[in-house]
N, C-alpha and C positions, 0 to 999 in steps of 0.2 A: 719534306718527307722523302724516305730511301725505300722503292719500289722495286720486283724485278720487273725486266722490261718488258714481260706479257700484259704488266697491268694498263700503261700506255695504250692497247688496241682498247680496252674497256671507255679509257674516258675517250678516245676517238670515234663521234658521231658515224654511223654505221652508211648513215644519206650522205658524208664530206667525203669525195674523192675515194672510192672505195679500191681503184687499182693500185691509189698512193696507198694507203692503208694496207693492202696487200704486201705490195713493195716491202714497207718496214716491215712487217709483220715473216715474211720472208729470208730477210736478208739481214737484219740485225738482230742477232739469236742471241747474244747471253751480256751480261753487265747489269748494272744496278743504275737506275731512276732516281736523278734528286730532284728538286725547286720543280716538281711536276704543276702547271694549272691550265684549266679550260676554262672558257665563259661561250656564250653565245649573246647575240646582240639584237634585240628588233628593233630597226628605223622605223619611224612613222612613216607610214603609206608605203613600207618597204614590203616586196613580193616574197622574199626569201631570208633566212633570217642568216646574219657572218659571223662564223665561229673563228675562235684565237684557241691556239693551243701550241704550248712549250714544257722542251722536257730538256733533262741535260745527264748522257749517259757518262758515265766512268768504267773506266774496265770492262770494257765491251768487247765482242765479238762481234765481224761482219761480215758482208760476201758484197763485192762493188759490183763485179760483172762475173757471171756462171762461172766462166774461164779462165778467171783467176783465182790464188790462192786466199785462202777470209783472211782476213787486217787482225788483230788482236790488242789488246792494249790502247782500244778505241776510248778517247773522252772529246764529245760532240754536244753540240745544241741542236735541236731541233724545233723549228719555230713553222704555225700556219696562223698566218696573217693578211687580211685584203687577197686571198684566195690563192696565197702564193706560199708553196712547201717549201723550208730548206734545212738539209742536214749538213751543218758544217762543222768538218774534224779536225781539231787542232792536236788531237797527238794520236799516234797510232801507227803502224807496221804491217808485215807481211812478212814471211819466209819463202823464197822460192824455190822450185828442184835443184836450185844450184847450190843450198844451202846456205847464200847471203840473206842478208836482213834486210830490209829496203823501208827509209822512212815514208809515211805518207800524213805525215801533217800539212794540213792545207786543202785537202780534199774536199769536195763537196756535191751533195746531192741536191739538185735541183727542181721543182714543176711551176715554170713560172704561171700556170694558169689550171687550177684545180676544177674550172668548170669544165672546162675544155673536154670533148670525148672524140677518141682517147686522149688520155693525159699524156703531155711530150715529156721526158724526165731529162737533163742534162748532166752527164755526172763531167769532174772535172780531177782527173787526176793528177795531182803531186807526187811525185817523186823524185829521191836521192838514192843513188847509192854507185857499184859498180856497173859498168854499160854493160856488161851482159847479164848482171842479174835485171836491171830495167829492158832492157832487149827481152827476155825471159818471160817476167811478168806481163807485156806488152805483147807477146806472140802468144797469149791463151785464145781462147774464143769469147768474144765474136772481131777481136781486134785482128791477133797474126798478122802482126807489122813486120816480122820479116820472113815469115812461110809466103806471103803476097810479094816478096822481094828476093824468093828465092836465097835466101843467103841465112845462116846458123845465127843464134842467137850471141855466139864466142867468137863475134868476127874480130874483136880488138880487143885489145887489153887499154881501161880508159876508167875515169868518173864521170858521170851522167847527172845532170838534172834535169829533169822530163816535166811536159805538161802534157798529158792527155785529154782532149776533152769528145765527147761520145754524147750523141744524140739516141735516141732510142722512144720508141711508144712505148706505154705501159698497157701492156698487152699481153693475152695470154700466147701461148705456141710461138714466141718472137723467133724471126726469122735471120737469117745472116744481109738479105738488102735491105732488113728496117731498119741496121745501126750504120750510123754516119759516124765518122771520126776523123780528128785531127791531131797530129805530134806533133810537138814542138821539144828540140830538148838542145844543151847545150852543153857540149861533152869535151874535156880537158884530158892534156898529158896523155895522147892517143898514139898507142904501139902496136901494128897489126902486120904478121906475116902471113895472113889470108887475104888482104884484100891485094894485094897484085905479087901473083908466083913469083918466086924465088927473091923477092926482095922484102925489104923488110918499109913498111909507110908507117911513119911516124909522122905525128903534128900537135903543137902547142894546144892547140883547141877548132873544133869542129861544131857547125852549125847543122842541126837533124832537123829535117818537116817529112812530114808524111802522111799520108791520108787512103782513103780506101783505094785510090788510083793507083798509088805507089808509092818508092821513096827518094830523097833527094839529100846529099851533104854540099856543103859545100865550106871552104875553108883553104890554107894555105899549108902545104905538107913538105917532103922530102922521102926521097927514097934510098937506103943506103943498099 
């Protein structure tokens, strides 16, 4: 059956992880619902009874973190199983202020423990595309991976493939030391006349980490 995605909150137990249930309810705002099903389970002499529930969105829209821009052309599964949320998106996108497209297939939203209070969510971003449209997207809030590094999001002329991954509680009023994160991206064919005055730094390919502390390249270059 083909659902829109507000019907999903209905078959989600209102008692199952109510801040995850928020979260979706929140953050994945449009696309259609297929192979939708719930069950619940009672163990003998169990205290509590374990619900399953899987949905599978198409043409969606999203929102991963506040301070970036929503994903579009979202097609995901989301499954809760053995008390463990996950939303994983194998095709989907974003547009940034820079006007690039940026894929994000591979994505995924995590709570590896729905009893837990608060729930910890893990999100994991994927991305392709130009380094300063991923530079870009990666300096929204609560990330600003390089307003924390001092330096423009157009420091080079390069392609990027990023992995972001971001901790956070599912909490209301989240604050900017709730969220933890880490980069990792691996960036090719790098030409940049900002990063050392009057010369121009080019290099075959460049290794990016970076975390709430700061940032770090490292790689083999020339200066002409």
């Amino acid at each position: 059956d083909r659902v829109a995605t507000r019907r999903v909150l209905e078959m989600w137990p209102t008692a199952l992880a109510p801040k995850t249930r928020n979260w979706v309810a929140g953050n994945v705002k449009g696309g259609v619902l297929h192979n939708a099903s719930a069950a619940v389970r009672f163990k003998t002499g169990g205290m509590a009874p374990e619900y399953s529930l899987s949905f599978e969105i198409e043409d969606g829209t999203a929102r991963i973190l506040s301070g970036m821009p929503a994903l579009d052309g979202v097609r995901a599964l989301a499954t809760i199983r053995d008390s463990v949320f996950v939303l994983a998106m194998d095709q989907g996108g974003m547009t940034v202020g820079t006007g690039d497209r940026l894929d994000l297939a591979g994505s995924v939203f995590r709570v590896a423990d729905l009893r837990a209070k608060p729930g910890q969510g893990v999100i994991q971003i994927d991305v392709t595309g130009s380094l300063t449209a991923v530079l870009t997207a990666l300096n929204g809030r609560p990330l600003r991976v390089m307003e924390r590094a001092s330096q423009p999001p157009d420091i080079a002329n390069a392609n990027a493939e990023a992995r972001a991954v971001v901790h956070l509680p599912l909490i209301d009023n989240l604050r900017q030391d709730d969220v933890t994160y880490q980069v990792d991206a691996r960036i090719r064919d790098v030409r940049s006349e900002l990063l050392v005055e009057n010369r121009v730094f080019v290099s075959p390919e460049l290794v990016l980490a970076a975390n709430e502390s700061g940032i770090g390249v490292v790689g083999s270059a020339t200066l002409d």
